[in-house]
mmCIF file as Biopython writes it, N, C-alpha, C and O atoms, coordinates in Angstrom:
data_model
#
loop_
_atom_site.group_PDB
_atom_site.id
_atom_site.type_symbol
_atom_site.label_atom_id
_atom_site.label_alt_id
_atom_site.label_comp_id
_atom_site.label_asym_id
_atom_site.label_entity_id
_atom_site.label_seq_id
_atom_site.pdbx_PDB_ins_code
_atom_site.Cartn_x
_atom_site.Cartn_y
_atom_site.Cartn_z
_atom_site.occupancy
_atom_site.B_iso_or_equiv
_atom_site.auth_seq_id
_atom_site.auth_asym_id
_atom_site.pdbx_PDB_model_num
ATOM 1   N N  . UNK A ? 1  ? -16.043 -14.809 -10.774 1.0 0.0 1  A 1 
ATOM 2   C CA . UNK A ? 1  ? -16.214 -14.636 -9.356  1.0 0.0 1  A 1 
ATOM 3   C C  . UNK A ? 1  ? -16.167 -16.002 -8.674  1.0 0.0 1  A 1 
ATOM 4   O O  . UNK A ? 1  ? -16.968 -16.932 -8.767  1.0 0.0 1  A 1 
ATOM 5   N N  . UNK A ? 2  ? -14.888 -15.889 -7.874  1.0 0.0 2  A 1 
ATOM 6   C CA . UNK A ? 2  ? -15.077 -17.812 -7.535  1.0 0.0 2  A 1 
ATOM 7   C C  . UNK A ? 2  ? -15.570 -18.002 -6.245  1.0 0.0 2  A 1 
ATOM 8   O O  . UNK A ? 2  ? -15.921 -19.099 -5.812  1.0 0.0 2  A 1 
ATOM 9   N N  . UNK A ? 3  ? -15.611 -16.682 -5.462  1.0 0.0 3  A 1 
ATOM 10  C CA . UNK A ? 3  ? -16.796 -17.317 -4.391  1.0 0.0 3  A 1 
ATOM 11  C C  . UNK A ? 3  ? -18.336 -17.002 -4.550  1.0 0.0 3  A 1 
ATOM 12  O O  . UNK A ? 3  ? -19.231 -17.200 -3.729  1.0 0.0 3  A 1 
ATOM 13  N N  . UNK A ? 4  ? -18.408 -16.498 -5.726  1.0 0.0 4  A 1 
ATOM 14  C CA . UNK A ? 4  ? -19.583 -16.507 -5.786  1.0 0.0 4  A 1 
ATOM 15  C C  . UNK A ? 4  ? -20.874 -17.263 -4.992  1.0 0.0 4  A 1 
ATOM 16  O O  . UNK A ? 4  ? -21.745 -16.994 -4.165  1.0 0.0 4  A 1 
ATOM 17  N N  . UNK A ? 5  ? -20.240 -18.749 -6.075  1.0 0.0 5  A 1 
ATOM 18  C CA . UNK A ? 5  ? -21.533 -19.616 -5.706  1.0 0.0 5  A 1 
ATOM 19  C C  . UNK A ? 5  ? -21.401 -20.223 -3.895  1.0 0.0 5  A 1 
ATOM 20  O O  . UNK A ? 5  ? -22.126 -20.994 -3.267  1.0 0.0 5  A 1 
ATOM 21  N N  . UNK A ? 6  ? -20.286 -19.551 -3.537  1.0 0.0 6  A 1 
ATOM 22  C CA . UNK A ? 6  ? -19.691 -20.440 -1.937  1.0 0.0 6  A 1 
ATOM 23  C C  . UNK A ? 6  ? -20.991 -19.220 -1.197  1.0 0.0 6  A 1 
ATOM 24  O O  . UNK A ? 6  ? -21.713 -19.687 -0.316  1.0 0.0 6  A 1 
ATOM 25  N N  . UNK A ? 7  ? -21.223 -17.567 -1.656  1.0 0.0 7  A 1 
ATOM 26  C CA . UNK A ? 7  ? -21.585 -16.775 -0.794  1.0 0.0 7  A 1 
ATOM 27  C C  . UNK A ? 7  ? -23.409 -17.207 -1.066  1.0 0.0 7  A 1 
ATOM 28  O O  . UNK A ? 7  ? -24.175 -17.083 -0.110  1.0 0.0 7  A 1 
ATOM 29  N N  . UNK A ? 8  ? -23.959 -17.714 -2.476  1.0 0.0 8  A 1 
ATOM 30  C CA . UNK A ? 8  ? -25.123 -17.301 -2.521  1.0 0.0 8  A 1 
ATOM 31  C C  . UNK A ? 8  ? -25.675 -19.026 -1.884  1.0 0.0 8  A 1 
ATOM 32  O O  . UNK A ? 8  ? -26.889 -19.229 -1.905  1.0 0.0 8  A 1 
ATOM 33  N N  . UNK A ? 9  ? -24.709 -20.209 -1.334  1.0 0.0 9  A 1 
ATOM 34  C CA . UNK A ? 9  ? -25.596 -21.431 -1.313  1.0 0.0 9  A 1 
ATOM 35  C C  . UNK A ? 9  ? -25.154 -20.481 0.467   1.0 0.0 9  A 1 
ATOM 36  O O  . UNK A ? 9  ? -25.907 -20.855 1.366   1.0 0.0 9  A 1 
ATOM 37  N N  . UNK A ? 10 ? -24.398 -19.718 0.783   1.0 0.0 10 A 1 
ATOM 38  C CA . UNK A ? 10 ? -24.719 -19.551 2.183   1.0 0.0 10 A 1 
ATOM 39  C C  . UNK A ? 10 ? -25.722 -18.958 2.600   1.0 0.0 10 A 1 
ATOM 40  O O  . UNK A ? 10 ? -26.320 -19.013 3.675   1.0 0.0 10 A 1 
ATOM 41  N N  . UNK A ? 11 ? -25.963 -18.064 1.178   1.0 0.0 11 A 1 
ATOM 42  C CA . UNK A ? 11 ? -27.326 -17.274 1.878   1.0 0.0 11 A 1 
ATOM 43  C C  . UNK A ? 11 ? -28.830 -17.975 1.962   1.0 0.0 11 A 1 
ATOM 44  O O  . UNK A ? 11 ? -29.806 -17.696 2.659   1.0 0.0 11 A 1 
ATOM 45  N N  . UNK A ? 12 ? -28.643 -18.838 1.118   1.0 0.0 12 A 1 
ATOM 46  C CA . UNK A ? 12 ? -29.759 -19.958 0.840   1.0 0.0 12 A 1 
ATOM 47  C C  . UNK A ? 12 ? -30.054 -20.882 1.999   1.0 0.0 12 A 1 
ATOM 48  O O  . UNK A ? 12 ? -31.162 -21.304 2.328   1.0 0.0 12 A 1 
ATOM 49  N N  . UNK A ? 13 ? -28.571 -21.195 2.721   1.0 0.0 13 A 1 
ATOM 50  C CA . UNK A ? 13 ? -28.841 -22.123 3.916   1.0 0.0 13 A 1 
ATOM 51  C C  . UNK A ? 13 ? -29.439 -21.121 5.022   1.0 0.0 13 A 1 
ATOM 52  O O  . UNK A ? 13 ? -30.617 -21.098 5.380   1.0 0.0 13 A 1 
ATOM 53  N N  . UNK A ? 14 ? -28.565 -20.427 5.421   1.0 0.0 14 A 1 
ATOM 54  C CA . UNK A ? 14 ? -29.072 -19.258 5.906   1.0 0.0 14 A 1 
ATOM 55  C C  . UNK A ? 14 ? -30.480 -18.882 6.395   1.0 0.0 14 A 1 
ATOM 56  O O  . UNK A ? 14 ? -30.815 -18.791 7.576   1.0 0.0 14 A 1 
ATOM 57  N N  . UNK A ? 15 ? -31.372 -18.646 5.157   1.0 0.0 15 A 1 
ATOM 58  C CA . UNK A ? 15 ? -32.602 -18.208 5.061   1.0 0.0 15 A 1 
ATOM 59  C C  . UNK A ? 15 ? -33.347 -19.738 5.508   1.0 0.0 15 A 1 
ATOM 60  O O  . UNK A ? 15 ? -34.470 -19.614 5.997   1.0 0.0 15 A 1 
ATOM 61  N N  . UNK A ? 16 ? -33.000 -20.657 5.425   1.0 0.0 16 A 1 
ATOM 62  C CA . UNK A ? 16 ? -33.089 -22.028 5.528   1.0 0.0 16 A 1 
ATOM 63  C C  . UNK A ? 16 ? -33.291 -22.401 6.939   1.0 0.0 16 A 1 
ATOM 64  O O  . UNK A ? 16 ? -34.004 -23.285 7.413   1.0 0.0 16 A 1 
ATOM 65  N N  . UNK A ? 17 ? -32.282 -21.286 7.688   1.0 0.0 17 A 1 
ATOM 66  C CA . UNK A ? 17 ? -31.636 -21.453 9.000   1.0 0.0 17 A 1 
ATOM 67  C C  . UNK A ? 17 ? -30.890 -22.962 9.489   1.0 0.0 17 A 1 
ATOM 68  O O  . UNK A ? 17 ? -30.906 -23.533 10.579  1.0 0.0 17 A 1 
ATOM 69  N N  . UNK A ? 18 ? -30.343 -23.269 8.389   1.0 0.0 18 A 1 
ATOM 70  C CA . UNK A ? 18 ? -29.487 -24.265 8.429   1.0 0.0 18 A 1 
ATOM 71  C C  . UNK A ? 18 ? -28.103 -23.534 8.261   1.0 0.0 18 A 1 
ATOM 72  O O  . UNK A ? 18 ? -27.471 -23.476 7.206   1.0 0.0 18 A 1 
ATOM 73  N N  . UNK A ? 19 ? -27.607 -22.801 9.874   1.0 0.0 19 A 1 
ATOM 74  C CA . UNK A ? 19 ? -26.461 -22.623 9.746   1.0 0.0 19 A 1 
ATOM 75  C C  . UNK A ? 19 ? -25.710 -23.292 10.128  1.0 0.0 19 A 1 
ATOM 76  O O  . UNK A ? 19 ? -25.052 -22.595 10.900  1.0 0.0 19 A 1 
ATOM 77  N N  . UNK A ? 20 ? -25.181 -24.583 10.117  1.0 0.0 20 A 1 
ATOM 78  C CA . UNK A ? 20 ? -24.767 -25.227 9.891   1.0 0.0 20 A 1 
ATOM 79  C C  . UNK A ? 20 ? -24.096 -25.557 8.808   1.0 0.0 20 A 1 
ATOM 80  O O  . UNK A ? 20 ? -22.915 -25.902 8.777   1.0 0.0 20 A 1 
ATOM 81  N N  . UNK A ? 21 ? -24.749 -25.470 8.005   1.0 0.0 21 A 1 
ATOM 82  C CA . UNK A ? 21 ? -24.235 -25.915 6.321   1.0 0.0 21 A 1 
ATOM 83  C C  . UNK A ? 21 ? -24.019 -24.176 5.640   1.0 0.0 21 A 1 
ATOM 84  O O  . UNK A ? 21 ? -23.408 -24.213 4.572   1.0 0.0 21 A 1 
ATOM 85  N N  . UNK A ? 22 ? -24.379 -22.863 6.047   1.0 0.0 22 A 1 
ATOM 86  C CA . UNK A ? 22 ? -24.509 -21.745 5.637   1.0 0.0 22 A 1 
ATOM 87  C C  . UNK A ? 22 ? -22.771 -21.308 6.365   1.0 0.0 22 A 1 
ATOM 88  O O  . UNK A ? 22 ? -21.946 -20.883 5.556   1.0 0.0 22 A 1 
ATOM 89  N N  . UNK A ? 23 ? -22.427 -21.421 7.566   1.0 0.0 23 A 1 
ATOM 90  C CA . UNK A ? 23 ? -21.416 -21.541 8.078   1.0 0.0 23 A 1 
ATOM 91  C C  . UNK A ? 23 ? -19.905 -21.666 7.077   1.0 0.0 23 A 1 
ATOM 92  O O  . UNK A ? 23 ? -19.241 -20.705 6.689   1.0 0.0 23 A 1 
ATOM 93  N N  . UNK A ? 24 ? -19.711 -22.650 6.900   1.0 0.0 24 A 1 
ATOM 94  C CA . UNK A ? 24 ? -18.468 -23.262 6.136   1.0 0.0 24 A 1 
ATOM 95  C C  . UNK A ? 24 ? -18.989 -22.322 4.334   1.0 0.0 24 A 1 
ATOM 96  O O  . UNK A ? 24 ? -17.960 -22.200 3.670   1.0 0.0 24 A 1 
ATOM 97  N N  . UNK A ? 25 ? -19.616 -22.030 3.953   1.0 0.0 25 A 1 
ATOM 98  C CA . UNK A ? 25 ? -20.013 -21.163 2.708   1.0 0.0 25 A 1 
ATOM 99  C C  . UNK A ? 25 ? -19.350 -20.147 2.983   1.0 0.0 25 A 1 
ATOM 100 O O  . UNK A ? 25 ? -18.423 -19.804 2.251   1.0 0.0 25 A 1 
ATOM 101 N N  . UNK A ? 26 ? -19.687 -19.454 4.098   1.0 0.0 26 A 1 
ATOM 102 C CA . UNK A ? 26 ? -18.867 -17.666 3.901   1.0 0.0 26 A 1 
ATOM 103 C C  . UNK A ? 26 ? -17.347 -18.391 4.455   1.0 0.0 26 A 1 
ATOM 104 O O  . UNK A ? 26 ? -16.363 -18.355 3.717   1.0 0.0 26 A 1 
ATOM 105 N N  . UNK A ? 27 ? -17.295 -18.979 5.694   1.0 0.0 27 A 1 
ATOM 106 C CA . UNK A ? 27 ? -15.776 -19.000 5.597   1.0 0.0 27 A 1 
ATOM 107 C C  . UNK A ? 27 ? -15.396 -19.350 4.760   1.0 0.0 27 A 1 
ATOM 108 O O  . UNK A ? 27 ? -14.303 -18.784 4.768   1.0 0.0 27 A 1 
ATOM 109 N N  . UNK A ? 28 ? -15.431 -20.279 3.361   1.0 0.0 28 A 1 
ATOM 110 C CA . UNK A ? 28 ? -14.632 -20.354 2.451   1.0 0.0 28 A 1 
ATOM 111 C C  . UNK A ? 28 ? -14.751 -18.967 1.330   1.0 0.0 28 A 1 
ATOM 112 O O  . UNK A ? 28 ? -13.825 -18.824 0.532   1.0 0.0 28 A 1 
ATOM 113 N N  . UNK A ? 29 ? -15.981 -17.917 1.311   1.0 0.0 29 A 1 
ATOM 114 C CA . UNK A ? 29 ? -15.435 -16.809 1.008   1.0 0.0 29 A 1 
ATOM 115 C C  . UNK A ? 29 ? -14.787 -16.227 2.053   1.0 0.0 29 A 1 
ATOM 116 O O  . UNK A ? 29 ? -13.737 -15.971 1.464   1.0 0.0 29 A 1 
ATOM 117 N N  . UNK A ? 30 ? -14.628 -15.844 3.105   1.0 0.0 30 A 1 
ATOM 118 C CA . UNK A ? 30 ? -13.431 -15.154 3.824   1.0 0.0 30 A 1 
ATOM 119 C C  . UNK A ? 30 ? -12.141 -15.543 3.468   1.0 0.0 30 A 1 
ATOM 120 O O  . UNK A ? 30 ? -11.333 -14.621 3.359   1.0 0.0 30 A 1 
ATOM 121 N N  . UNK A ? 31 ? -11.688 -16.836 3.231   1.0 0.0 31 A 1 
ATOM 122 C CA . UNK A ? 31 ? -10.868 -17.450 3.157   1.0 0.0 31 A 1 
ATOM 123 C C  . UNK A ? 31 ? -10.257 -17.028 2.050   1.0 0.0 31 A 1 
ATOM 124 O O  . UNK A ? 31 ? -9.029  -16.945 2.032   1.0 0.0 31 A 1 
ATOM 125 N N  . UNK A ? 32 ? -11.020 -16.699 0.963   1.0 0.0 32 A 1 
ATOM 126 C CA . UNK A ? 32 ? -10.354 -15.917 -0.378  1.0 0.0 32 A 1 
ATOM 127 C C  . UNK A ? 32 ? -10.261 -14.730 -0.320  1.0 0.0 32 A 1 
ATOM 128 O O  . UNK A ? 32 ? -9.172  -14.211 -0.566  1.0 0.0 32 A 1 
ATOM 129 N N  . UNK A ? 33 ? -11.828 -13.632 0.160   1.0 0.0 33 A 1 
ATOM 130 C CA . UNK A ? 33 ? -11.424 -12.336 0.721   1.0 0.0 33 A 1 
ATOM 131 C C  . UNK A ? 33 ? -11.658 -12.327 1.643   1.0 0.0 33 A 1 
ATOM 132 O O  . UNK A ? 33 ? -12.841 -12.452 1.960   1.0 0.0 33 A 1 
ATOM 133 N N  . UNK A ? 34 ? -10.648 -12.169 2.614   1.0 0.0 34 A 1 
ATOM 134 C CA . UNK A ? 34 ? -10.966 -12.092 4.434   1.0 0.0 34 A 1 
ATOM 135 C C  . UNK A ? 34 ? -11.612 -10.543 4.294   1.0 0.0 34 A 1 
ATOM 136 O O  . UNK A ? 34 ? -12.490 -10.639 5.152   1.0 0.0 34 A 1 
ATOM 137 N N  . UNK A ? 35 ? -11.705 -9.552  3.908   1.0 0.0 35 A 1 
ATOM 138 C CA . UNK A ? 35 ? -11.868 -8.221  3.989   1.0 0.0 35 A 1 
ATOM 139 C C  . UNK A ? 35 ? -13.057 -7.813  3.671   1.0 0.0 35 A 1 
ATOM 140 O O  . UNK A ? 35 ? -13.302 -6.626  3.887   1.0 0.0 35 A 1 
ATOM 141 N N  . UNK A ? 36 ? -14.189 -8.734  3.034   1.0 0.0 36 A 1 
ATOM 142 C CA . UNK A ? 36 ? -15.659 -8.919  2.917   1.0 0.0 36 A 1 
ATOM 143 C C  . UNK A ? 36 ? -16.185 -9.292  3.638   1.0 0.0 36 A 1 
ATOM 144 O O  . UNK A ? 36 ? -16.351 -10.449 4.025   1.0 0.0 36 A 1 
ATOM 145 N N  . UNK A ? 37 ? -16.761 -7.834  4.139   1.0 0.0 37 A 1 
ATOM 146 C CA . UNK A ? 37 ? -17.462 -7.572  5.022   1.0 0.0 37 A 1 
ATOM 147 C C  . UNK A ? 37 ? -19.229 -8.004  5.251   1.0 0.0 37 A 1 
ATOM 148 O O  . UNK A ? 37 ? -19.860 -8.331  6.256   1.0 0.0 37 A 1 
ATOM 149 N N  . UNK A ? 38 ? -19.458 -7.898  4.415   1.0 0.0 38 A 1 
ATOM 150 C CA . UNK A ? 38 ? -20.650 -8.874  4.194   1.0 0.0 38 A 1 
ATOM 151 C C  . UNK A ? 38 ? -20.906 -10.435 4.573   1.0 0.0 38 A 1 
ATOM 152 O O  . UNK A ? 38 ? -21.755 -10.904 5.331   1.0 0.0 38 A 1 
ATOM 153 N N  . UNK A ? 39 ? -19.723 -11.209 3.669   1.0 0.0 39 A 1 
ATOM 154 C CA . UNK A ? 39 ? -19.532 -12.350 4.096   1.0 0.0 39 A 1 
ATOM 155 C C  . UNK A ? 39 ? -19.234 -12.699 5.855   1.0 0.0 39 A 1 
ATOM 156 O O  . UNK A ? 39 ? -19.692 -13.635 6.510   1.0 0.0 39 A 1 
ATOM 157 N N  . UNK A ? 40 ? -18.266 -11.537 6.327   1.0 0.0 40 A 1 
ATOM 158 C CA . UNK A ? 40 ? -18.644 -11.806 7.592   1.0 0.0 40 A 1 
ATOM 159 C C  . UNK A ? 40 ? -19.650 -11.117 8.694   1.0 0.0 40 A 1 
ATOM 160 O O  . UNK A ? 40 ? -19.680 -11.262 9.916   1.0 0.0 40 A 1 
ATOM 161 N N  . UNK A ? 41 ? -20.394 -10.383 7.895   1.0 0.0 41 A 1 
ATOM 162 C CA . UNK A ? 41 ? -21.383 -10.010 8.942   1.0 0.0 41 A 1 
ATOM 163 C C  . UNK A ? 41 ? -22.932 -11.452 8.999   1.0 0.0 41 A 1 
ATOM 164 O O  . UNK A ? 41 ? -23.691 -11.449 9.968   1.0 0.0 41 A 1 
ATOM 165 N N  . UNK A ? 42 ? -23.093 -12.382 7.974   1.0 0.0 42 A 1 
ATOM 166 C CA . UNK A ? 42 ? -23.588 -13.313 7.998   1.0 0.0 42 A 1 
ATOM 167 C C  . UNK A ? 42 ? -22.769 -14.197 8.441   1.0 0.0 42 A 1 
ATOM 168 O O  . UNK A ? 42 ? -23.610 -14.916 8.980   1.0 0.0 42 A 1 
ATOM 169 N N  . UNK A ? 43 ? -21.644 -14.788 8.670   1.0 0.0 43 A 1 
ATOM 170 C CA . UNK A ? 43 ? -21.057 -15.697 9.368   1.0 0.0 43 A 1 
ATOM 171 C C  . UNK A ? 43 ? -21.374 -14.975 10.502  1.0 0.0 43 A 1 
ATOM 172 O O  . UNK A ? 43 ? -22.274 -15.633 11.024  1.0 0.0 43 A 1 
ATOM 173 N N  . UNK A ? 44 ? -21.097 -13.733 11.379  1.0 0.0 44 A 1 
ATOM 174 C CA . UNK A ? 44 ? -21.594 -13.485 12.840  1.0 0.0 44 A 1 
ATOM 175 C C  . UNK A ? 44 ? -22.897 -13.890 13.060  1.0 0.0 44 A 1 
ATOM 176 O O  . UNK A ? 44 ? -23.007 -14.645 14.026  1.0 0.0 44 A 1 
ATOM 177 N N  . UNK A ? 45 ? -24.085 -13.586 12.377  1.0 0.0 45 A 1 
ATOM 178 C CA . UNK A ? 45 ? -25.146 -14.078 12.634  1.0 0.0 45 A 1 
ATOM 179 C C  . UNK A ? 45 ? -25.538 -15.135 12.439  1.0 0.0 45 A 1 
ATOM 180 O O  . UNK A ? 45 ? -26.604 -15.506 12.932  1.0 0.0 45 A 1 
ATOM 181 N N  . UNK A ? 46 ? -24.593 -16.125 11.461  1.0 0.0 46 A 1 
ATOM 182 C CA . UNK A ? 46 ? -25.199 -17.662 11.918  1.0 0.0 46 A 1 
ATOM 183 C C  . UNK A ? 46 ? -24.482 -17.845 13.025  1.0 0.0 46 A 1 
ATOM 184 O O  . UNK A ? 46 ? -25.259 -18.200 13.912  1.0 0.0 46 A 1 
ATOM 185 N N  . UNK A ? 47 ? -23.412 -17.782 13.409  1.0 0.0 47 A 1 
ATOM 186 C CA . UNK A ? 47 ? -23.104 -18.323 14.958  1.0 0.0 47 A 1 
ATOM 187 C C  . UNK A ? 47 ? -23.939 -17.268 16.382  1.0 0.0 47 A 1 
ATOM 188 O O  . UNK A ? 47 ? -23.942 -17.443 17.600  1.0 0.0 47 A 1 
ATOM 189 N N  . UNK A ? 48 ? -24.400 -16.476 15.744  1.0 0.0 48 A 1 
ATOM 190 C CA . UNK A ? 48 ? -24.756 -15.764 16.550  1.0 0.0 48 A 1 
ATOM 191 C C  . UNK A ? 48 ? -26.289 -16.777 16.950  1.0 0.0 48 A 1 
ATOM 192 O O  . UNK A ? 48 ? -26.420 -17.365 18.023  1.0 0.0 48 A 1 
ATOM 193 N N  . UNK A ? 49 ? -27.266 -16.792 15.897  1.0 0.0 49 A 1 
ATOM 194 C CA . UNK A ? 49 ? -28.696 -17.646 15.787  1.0 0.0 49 A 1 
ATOM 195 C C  . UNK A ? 49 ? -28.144 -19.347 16.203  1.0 0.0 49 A 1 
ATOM 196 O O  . UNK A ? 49 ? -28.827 -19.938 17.040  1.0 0.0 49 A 1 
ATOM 197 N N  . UNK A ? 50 ? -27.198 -19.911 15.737  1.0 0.0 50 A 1 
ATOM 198 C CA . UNK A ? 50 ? -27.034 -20.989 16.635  1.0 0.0 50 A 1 
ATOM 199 C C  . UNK A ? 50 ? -26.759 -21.385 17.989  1.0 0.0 50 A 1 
ATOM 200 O O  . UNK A ? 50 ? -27.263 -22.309 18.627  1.0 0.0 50 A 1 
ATOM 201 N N  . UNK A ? 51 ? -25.889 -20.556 18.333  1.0 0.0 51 A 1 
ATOM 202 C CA . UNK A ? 51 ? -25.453 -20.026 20.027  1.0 0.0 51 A 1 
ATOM 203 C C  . UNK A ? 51 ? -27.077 -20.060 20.667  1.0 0.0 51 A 1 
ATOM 204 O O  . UNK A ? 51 ? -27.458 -20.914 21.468  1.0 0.0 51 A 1 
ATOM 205 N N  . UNK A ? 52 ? -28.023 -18.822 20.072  1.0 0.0 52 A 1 
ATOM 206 C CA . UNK A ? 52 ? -28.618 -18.692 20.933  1.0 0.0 52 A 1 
ATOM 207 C C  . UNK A ? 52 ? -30.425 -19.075 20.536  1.0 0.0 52 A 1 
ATOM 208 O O  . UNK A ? 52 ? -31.416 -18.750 21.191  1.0 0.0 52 A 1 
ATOM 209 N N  . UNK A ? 53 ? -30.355 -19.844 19.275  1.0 0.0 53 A 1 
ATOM 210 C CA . UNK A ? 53 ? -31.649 -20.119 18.828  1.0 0.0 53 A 1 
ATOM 211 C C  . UNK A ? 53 ? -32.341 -19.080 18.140  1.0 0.0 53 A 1 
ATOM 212 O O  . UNK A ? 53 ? -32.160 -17.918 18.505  1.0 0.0 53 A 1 
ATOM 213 N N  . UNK A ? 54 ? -33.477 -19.465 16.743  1.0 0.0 54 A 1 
ATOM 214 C CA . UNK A ? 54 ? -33.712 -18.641 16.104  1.0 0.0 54 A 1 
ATOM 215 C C  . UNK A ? 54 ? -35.202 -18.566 16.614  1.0 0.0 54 A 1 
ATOM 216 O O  . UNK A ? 54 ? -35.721 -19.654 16.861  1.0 0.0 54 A 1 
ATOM 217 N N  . UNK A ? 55 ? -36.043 -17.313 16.826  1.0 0.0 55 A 1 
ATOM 218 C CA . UNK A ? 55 ? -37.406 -17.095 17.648  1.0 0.0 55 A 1 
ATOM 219 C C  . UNK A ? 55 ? -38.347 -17.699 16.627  1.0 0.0 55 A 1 
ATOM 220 O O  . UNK A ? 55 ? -37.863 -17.999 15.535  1.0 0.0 55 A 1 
ATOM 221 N N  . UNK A ? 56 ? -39.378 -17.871 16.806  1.0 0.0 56 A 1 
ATOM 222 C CA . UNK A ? 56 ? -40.574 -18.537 15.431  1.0 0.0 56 A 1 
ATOM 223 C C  . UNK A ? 56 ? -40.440 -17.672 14.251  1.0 0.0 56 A 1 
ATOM 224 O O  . UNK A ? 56 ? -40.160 -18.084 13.125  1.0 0.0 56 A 1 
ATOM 225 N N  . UNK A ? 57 ? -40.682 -16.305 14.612  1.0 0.0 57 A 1 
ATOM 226 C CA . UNK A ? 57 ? -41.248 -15.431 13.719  1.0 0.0 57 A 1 
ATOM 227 C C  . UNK A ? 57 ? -39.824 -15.261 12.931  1.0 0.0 57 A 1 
ATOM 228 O O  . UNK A ? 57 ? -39.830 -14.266 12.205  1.0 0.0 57 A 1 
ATOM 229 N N  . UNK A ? 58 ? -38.814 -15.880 12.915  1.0 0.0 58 A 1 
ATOM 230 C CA . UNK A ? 58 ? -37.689 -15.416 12.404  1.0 0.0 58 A 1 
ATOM 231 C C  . UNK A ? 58 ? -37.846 -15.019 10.909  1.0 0.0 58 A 1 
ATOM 232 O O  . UNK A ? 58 ? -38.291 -15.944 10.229  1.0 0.0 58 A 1 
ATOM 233 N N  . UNK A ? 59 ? -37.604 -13.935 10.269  1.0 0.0 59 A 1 
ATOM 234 C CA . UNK A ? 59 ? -38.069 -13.773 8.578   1.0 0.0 59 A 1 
ATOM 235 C C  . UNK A ? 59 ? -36.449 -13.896 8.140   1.0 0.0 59 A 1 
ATOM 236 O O  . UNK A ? 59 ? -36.396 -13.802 6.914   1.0 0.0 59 A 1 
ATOM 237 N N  . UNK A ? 60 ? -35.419 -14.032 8.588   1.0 0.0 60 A 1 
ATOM 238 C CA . UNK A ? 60 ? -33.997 -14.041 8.030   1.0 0.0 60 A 1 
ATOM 239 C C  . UNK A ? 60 ? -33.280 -12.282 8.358   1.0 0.0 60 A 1 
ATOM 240 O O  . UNK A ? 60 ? -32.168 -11.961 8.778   1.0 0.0 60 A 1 
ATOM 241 N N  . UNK A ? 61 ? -34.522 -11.403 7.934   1.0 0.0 61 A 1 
ATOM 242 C CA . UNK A ? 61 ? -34.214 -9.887  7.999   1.0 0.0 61 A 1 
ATOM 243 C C  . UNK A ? 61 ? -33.625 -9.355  9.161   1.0 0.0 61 A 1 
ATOM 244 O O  . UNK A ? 61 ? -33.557 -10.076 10.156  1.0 0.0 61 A 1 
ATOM 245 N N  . UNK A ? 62 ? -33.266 -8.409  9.183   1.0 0.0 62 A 1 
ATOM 246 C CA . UNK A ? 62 ? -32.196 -7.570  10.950  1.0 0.0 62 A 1 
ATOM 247 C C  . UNK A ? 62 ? -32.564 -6.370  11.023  1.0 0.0 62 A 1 
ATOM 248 O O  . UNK A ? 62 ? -31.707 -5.620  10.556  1.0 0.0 62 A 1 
ATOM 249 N N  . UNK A ? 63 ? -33.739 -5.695  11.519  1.0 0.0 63 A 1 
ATOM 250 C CA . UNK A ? 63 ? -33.561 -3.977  11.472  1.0 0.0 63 A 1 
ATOM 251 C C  . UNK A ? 63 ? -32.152 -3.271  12.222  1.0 0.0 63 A 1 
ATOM 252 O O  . UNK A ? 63 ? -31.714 -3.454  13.358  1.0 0.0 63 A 1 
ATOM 253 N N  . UNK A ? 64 ? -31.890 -2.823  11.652  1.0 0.0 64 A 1 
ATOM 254 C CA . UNK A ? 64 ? -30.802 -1.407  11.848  1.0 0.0 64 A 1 
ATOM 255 C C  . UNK A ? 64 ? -31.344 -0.654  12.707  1.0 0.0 64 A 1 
ATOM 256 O O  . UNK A ? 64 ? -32.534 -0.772  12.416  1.0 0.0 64 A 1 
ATOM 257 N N  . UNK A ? 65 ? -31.283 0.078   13.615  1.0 0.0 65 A 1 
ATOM 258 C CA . UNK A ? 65 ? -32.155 0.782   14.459  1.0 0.0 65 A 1 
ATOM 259 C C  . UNK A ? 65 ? -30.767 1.993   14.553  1.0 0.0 65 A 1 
ATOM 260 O O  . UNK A ? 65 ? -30.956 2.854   15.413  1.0 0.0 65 A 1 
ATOM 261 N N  . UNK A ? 66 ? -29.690 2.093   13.911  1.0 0.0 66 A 1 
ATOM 262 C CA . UNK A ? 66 ? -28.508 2.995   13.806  1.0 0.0 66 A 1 
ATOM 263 C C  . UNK A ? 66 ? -27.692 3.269   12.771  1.0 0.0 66 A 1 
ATOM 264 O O  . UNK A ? 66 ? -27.426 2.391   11.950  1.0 0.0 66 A 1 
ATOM 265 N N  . UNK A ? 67 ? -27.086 4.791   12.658  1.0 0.0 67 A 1 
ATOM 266 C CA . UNK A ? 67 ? -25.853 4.750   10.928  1.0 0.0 67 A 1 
ATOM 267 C C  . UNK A ? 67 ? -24.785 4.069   11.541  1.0 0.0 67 A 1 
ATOM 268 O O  . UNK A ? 67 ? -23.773 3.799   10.894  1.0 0.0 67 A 1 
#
């Protein structure tokens, strides 16, 4: 698996809230599978939490409130 280790140091920065450095991790998995969907639903939310700042209580987690 060769993006492996590119998806799990993103999730690490991530939780870190260093998206910054979590950022360039999934795009270089997109970059191998653009069609992982995962990888880009965490690239939306780090640009999403940098755009607009992460609140104190941030735990990394997202409730779903829909299927």
């Amino acid at each position: 698996m060769k993006t492996r280790n590119d998806f799990e140091n993103g999730l690490i920065h991530y939780r870190q809230k260093a998206f910054t450095k979590a950022i360039p991790c999934f795009k270089q998995v997109l970059g191998t599978h653009p069609d992982d969907k995962v990888a880009q639903i965490y690239l939306n939310r780090c640009q999403h939490w940098q755009k607009v700042g992460v609140p104190d209580d941030w735990a990394g987690v997202e409730a779903l409130d829909s299927k």
